[in-house]
C-alpha positions as CSV (number, residue, x, y, z in Angstrom):
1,X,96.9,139.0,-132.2
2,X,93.9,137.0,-130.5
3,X,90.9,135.4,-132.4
4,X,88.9,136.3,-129.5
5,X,88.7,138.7,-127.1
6,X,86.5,139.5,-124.0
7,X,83.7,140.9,-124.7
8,X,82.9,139.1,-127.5
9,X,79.9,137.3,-129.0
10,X,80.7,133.6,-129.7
11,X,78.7,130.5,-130.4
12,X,79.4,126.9,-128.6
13,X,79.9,124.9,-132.1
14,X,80.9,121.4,-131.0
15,X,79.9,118.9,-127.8
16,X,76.3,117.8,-127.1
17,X,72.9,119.2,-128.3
18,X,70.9,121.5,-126.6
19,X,68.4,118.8,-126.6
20,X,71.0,116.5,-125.2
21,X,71.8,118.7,-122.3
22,X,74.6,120.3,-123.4
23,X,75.0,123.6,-124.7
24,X,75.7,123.6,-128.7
25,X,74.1,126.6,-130.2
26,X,74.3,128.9,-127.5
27,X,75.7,132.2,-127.8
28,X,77.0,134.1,-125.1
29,X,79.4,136.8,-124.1
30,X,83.0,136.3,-123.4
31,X,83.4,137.0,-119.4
32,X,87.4,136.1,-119.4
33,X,90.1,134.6,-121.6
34,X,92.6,132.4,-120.9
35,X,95.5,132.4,-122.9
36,X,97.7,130.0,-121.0
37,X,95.3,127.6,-121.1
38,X,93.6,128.3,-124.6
39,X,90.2,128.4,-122.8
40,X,87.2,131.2,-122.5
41,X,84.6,131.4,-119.9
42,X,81.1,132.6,-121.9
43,X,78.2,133.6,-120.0
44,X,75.6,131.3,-119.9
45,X,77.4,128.6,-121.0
46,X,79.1,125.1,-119.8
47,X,77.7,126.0,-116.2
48,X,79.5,124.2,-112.9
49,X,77.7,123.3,-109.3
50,X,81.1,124.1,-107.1
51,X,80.4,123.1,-103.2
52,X,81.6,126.0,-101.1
53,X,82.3,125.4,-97.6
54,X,80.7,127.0,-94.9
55,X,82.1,130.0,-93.3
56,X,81.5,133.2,-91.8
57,X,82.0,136.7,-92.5
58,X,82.8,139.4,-90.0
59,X,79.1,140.5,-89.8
60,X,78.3,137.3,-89.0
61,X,76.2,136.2,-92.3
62,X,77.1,132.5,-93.4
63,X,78.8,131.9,-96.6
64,X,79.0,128.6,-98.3
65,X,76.4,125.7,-100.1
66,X,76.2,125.4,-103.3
67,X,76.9,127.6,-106.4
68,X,76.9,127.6,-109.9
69,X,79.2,129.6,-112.3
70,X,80.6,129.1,-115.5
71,X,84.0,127.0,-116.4
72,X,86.0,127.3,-119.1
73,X,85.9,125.8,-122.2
74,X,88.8,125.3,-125.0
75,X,88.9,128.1,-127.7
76,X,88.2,125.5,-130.6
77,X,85.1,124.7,-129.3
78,X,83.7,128.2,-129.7
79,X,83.5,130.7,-132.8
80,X,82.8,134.2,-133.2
81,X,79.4,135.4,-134.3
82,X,78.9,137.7,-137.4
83,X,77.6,140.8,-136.4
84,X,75.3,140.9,-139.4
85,X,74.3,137.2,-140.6
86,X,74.1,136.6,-136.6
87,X,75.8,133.1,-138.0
88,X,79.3,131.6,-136.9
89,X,81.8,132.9,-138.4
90,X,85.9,132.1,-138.8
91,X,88.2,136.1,-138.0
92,X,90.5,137.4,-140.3
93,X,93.4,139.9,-139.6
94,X,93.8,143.3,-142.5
95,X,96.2,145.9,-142.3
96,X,94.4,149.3,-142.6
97,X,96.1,152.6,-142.3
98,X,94.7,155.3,-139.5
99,X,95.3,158.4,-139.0
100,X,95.2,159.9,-135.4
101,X,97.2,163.7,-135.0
102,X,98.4,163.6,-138.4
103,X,100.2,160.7,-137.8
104,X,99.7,158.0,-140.1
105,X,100.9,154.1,-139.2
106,X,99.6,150.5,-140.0
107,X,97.4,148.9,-137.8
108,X,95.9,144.9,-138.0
109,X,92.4,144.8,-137.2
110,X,90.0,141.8,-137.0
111,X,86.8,141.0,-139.1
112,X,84.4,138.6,-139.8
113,X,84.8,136.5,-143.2
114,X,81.9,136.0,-145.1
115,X,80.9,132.1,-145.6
116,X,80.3,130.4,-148.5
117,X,77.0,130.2,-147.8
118,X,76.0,133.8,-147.1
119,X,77.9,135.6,-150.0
């Protein structure tokens, strides 16, 4: 089972400071996952300038220039936010028991651990 999934809510935690240009602290959505690779894209974050050369459609309009978009980053480099502290947080897997049509089985589901700091 995944640590991270898309959709969501991580914080950058390592590479330079905002105030550096880089993008420690921000949270954003994850947009995809990776798995091959052990990378996420996260909106907003770790954005690319891509050159795109210049074309045409069938209507005539020109594509191409320049665009930016996210790239990946690796999946250490990010970590999932706490829904309640809005902090950082590490995932941990439990086994709870659901019950759906009166059948009963064990399922593993994520949540957040609490820090030492925060209990």
């Amino acid at each position: 089972m995944a640590n991270i999934k898309k959709g969501d809510l991580v914080q950058v935690i390592s590479g330079r400071t905002q105030a550096r240009g880089g993008d420690r602290g921000k949270q954003g959505r994850v947009i995809e996952v990776i798995p091959e690779q052990n990378r996420v894209v996260v909106e907003g974050v770790n954005y690319v300038t891509k050159h795109v050369k210049v074309g045409q459609t069938q209507r005539g309009s020109k594509t191409g220039g320049i665009e930016t978009h996210e790239a990946p980053i690796h999946v250490s480099n990010v970590a999932i936010v706490d829904p309640e502290s809005k902090k950082p947080t590490r995932v941990g897997f439990r086994n709870e028991t659901v019950t759906k049509d009166g059948v009963t089985k064990t399922v593993r589901v994520r949540y957040a651990k609490k820090s030492g700091k925060d209990l």
